[in-house]
C-alpha positions as CSV (number, residue, x, y, z in Angstrom):
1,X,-21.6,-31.8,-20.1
2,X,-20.9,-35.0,-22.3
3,X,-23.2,-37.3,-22.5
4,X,-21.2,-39.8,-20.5
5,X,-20.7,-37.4,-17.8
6,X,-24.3,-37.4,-17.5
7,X,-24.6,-40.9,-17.3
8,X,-22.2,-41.3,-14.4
9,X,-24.0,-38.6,-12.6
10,X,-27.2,-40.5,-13.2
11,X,-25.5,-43.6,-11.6
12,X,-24.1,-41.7,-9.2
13,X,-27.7,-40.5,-8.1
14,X,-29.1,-43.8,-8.2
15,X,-28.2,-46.1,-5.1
16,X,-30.1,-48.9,-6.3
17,X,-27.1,-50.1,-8.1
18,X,-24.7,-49.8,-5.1
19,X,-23.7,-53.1,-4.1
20,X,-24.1,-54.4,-0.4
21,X,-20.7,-54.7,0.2
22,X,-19.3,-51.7,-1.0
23,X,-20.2,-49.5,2.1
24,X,-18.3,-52.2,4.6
25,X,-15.5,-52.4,2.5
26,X,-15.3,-48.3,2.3
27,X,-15.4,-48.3,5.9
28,X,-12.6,-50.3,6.5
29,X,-10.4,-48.8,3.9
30,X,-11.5,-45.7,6.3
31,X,-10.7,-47.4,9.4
32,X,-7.5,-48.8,8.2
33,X,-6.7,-45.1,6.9
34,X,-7.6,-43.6,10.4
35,X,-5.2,-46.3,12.2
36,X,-2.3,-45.1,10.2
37,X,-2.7,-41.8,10.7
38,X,-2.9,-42.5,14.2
39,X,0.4,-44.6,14.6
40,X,2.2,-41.7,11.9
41,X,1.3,-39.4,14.8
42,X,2.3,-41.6,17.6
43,X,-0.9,-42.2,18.8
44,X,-1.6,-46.2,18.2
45,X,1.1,-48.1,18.9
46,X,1.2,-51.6,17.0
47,X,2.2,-54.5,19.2
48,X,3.7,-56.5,16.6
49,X,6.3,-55.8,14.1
50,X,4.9,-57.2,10.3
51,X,1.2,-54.7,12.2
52,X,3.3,-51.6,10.4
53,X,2.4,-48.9,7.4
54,X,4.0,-50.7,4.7
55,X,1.6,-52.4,2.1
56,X,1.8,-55.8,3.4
57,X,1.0,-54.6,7.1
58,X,-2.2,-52.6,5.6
59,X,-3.5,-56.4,4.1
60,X,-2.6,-57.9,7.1
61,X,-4.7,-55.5,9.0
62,X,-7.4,-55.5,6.3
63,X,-7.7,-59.0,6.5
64,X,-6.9,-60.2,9.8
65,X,-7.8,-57.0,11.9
66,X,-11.4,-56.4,10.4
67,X,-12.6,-58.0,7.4
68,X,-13.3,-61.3,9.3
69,X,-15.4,-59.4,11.4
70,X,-17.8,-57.8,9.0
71,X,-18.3,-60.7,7.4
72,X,-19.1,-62.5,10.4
73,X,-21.8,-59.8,11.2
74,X,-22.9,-59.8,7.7
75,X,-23.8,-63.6,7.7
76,X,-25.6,-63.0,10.7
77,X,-27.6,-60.3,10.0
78,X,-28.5,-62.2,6.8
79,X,-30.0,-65.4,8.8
80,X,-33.6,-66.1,8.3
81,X,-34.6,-66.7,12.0
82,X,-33.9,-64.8,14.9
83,X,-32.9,-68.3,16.8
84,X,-30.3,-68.7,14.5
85,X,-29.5,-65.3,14.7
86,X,-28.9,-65.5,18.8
87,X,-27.4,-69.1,18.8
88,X,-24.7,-67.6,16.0
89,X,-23.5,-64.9,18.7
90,X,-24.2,-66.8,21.5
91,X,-22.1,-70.0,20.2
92,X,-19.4,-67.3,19.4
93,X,-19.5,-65.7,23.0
94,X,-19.5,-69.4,24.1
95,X,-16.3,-69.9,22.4
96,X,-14.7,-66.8,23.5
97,X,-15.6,-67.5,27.4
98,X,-13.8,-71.3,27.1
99,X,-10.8,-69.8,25.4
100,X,-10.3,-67.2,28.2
101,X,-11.0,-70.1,31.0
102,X,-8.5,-72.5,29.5
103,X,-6.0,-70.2,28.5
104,X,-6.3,-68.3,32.5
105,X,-7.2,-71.1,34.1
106,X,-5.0,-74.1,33.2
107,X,-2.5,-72.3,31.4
108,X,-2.1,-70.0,33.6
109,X,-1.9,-67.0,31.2
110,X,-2.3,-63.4,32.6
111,X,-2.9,-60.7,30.1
């Protein structure tokens, strides 16, 4: 083997240079993957028309379907306290539950 070959093996090995974000961001190229295979076959069926396999419905769902998400847990997990931790996921449960009662209750919205 070439010395470079070597190396990369070496760095390969060696998981202390792996950054943090790589492993979410392989698992949504994963997840994104999975999805498509799954509406090629019929499977998942996207609700809205730009949600499709092209390139720019693969970003969207990238950005907007999970991305936000992981980084929301990431910050999270990465709080120093456990009170901030709990108030974080409460505060967005919180939100969540308000949405639902306005939109169901005034608006009158039944999904």
């Amino acid at each position: 083997m070439t010395p470079a070959s070597l190396q990369a093996l070496d760095g390969l090995r060696d998981l202390s240079t792996l950054k943090w974000y790589v492993i979410p961001l392989l698992a949504i190229v994963f997840y994104i993957f999975v999805e498509c295979l799954l509406n090629l076959g019929g499977h998942l069926v996207w609700e809205y028309p730009w949600w499709n396999r092209s390139l720019a419905g693969v970003w969207l769902i990238f950005l907007f379907g999970y991305f936000h998400f992981y980084v929301a847990a990431l910050l999270v997990i990465g709080m120093p306290t456990m009170r901030a931790k709990v108030m974080t996921v409460a505060s967005l449960y919180g939100i969540a539950i308000v949405a639902n009662a306005v939109a169901m209750g005034l608006l009158g919205w039944r999904y």
